[in-house]
C-alpha atoms as a printed R data frame, in Angstrom:
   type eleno elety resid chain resno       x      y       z
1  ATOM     1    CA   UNK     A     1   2.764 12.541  11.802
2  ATOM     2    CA   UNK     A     2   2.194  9.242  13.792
3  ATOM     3    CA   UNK     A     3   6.007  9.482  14.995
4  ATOM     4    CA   UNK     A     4   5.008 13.192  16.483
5  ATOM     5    CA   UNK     A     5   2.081 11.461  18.645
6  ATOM     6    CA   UNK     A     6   5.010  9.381  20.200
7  ATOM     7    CA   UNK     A     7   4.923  6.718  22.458
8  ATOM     8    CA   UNK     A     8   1.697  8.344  25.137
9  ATOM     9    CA   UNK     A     9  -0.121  9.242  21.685
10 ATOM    10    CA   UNK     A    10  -3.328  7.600  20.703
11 ATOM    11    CA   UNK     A    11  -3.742  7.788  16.945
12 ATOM    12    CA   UNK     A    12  -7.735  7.669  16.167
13 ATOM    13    CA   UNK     A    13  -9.069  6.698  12.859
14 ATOM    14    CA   UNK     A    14 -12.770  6.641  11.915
15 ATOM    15    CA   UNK     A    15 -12.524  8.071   8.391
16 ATOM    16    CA   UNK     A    16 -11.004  6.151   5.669
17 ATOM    17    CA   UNK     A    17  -8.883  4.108   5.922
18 ATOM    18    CA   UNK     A    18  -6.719  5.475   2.846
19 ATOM    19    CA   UNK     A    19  -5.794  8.469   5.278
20 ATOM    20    CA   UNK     A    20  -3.464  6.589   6.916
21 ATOM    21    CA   UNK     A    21  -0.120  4.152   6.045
22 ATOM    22    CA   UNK     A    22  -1.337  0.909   7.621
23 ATOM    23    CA   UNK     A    23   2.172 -0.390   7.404
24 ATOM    24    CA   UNK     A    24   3.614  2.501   9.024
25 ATOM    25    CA   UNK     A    25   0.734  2.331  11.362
26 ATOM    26    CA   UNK     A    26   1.392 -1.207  12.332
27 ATOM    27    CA   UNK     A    27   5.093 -1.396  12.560
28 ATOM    28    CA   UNK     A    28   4.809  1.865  14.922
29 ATOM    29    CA   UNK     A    29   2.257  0.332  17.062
30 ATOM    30    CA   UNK     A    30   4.259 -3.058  17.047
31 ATOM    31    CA   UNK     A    31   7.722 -0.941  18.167
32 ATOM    32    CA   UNK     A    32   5.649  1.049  20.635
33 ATOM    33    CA   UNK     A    33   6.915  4.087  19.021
34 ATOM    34    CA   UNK     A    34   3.356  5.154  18.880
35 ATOM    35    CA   UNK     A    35   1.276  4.129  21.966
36 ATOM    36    CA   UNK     A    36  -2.363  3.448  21.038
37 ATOM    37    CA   UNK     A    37  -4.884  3.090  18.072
38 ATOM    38    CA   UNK     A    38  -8.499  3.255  17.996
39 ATOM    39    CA   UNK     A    39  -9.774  2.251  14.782
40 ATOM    40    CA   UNK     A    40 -13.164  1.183  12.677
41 ATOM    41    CA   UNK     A    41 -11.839  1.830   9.032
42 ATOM    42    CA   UNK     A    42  -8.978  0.147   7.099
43 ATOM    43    CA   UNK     A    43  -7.353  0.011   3.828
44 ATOM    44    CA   UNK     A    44  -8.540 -3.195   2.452
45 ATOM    45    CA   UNK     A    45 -12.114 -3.076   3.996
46 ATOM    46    CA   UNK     A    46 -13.612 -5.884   4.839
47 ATOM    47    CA   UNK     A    47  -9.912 -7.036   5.420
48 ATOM    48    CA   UNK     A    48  -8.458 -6.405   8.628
49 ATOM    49    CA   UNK     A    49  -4.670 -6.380   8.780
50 ATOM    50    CA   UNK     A    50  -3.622 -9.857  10.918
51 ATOM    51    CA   UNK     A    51  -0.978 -8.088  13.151
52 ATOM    52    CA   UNK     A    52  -3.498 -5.616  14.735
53 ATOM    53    CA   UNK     A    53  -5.617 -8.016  16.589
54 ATOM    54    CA   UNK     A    54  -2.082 -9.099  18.068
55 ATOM    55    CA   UNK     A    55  -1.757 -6.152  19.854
56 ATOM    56    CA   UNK     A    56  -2.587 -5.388  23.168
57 ATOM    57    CA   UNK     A    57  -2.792 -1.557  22.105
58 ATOM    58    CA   UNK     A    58  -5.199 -1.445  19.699
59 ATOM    59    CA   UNK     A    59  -8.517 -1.758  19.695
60 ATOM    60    CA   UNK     A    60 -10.533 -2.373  16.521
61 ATOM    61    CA   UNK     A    61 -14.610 -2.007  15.854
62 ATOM    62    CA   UNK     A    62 -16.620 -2.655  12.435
63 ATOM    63    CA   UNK     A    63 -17.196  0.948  10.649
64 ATOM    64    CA   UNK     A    64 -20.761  2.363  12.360
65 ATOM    65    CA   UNK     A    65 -20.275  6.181  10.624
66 ATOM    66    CA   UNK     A    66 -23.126  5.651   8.865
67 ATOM    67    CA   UNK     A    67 -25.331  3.463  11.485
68 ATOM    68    CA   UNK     A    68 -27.947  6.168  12.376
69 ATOM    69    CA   UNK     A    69 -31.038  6.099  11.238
70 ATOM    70    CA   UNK     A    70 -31.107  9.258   9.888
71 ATOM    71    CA   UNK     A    71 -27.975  8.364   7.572
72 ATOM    72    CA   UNK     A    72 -29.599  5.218   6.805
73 ATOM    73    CA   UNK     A    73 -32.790  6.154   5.945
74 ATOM    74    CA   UNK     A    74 -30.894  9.136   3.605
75 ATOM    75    CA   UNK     A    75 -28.806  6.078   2.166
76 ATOM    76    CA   UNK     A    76 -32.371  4.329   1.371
77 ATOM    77    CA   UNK     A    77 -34.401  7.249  -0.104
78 ATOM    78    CA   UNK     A    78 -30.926  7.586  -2.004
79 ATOM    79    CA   UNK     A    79 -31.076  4.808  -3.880
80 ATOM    80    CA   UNK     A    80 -34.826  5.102  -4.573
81 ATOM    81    CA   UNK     A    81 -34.185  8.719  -6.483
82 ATOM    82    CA   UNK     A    82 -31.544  7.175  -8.283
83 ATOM    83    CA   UNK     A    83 -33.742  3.712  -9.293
84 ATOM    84    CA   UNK     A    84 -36.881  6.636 -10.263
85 ATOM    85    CA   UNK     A    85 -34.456  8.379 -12.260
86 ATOM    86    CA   UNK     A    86 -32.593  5.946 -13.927
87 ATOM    87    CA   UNK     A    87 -36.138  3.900 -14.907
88 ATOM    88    CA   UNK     A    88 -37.279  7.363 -16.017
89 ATOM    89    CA   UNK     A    89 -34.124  8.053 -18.797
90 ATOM    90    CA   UNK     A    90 -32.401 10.671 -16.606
């Protein structure tokens, strides 16, 4: 699939970063067989691959999919359910 996108293609990933061959991923960006990434997830999280901050065709940003405070607060009252339930035997 990142062969198809080609050299003009622009391969965006803000999912996970298991969806993806990050070797493949490099190496294409590296041979400019693919032409662009955009990415804020990766295999190995916290752990960046080296090569891609090399590259002039890439550009990388922490994960922010859950940086709303909506999802955040969700996150928090989450965890309090779980703590209310787990102190209460269930």
């Amino acid at each position: 699939m990142l062969k198809a996108l080609g050299p003009q293609g622009t391969f965006i990933n803000i999912a996970r970063g298991t969806v993806v061959d990050e070797v493949a991923l490099v190496e294409l960006l590296q041979s400019g067989e693919l032409g662009r990434a955009g990415l804020d997830v990766f295999v190995d999280e916290p752990n960046v691959p080296e090569a891609l901050f090399a590259l002039s065709n890439v550009v990388l940003q922490p994960h922010m999919g859950s940086a709303t405070v909506e999802t955040r607060k969700a996150m928090a009252d989450r965890v309090v359910s779980n703590l209310e339930k787990y102190f209460a035997g269930r």
